[in-house]
Structures are given as C-alpha cells and as structure tokens.
C-alpha positions in Angstrom: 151.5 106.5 59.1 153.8 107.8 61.9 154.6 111.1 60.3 151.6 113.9 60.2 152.4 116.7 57.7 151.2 120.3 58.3 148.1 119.9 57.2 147.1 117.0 58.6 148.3 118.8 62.1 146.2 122.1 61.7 142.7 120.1 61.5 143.6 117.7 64.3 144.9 120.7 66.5 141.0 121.9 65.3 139.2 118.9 65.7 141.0 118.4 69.5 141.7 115.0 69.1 144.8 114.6 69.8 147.6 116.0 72.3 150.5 117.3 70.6 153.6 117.3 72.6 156.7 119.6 72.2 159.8 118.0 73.3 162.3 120.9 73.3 164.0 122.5 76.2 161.5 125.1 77.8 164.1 127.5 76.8 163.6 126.8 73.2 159.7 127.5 73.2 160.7 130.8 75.5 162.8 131.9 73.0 161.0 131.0 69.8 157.9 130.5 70.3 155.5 127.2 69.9 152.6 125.7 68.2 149.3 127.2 69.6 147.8 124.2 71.9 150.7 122.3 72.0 151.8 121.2 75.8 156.0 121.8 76.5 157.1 118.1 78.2 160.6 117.9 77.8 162.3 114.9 75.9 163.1 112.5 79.1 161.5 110.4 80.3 158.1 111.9 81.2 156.3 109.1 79.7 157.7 107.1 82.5 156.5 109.3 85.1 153.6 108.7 87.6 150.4 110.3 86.6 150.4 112.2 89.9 153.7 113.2 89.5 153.1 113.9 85.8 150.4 116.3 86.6 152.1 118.3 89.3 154.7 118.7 86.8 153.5 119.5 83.7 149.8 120.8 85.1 148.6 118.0 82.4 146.9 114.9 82.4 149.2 111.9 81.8 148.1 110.7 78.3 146.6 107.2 78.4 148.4 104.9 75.8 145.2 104.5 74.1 145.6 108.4 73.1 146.0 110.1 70.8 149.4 111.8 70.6 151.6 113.6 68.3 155.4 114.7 69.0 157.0 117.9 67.5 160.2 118.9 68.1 162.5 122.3 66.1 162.9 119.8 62.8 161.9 116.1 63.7 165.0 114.5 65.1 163.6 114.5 68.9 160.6 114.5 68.1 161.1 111.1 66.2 162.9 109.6 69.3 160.3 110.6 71.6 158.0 109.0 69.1 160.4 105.8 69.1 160.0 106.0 73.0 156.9 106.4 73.3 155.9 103.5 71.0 157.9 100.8 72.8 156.1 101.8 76.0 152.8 100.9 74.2 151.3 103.9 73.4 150.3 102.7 69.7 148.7 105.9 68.3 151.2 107.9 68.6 152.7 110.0 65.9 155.3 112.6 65.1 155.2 116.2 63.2 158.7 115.8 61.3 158.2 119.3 59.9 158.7 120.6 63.7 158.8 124.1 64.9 160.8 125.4 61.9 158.0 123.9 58.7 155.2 125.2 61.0 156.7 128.6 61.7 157.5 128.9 57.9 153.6 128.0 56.8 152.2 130.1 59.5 154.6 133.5 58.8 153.7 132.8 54.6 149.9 132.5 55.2 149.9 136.1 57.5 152.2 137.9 54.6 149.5 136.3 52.2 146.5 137.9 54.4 148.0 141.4 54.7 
C-alpha cells in the first residue's frame, strides 16, 4: 500500500490529490531535473518544522497529517525513510514513489521518443 508505481503517480499528479514531495538536495533537482508539480523539501526534518516556519521556507503549506502525501527521491532509498519518518509522526496516508527520479525520467524520455 505504501509504494505508488508510475502509473498510479501520473493520475494522482492529474487528479491533485495528493502532494508529492522530492527529498533530494536542491542541487540534485537543479541538476537533473524533477517531476512536474512535485514540491523540493529536503530530507530533514521538515516535517518537524513549524507551519509558519515551513511556509517561509519552502513557500508551501505544511501538509496536515490527514494529507495526502507521496515521497520521491533519485531511486527510493530516501524517499522510503522520509516515508518511515513521516509515518511515525502520524501522518498515516502517506506513501512513497520507489521508482524515484530515475523510473520516471526513463517512462517520460520512452513515451516522447514514442510520440516523435
């Protein structure tokens, strides 16, 4: 239940209903690039923060632990201990993209060779 696959993450990403998190370095996403309508927050301990502070910092709302939220990460191993994190502060509907940056990138460069 914890794990979303590719598909599963395009048509929530499309439906809005959830908030999916990157937790690499901002240098990573700079470099590589990143899911469209994902939000950059940085592995620590952000879930911790104060929502004020939170939204000074990130220019995002603090997610609610009632919320929706799904972790990715460049191939799942950060992206599963945010999840780990995340889940024994309460928030319960979280969930984790174990494909990461690199699965994504390799669906989403096959499907625009596929087009052209």
């Amino acid at each position: 239940l914890a794990n979303v696959t590719y598909k599963e993450l395009k048509n929530l990403l499309n439906s809005k209903k959830i908030m999916l998190i990157d937790v690499r370095e901002t240098w990573e996403i700079v470099e590589y690039g990143k899911i469209p309508g994902s939000v950059n927050i940085p592995l620590g301990e952000a879930l911790q923060m104060h929502p004020k502070d939170f939204k000074e910092k990130y220019n995002e709302v603090k997610p609610s632990k009632s919320d929706s939220l799904v972790f990715s990460c460049l191939a799942g191993v950060r992206s599963k201990k945010a999840l780990d994190m995340a889940m024994s502060l309460g928030f319960n509907s979280a969930q984790h993209y174990a494909g990461g940056w690199k699965e994504w990138a390799t669906y989403e460069f096959s499907e625009k060779k596929q087009e052209n």
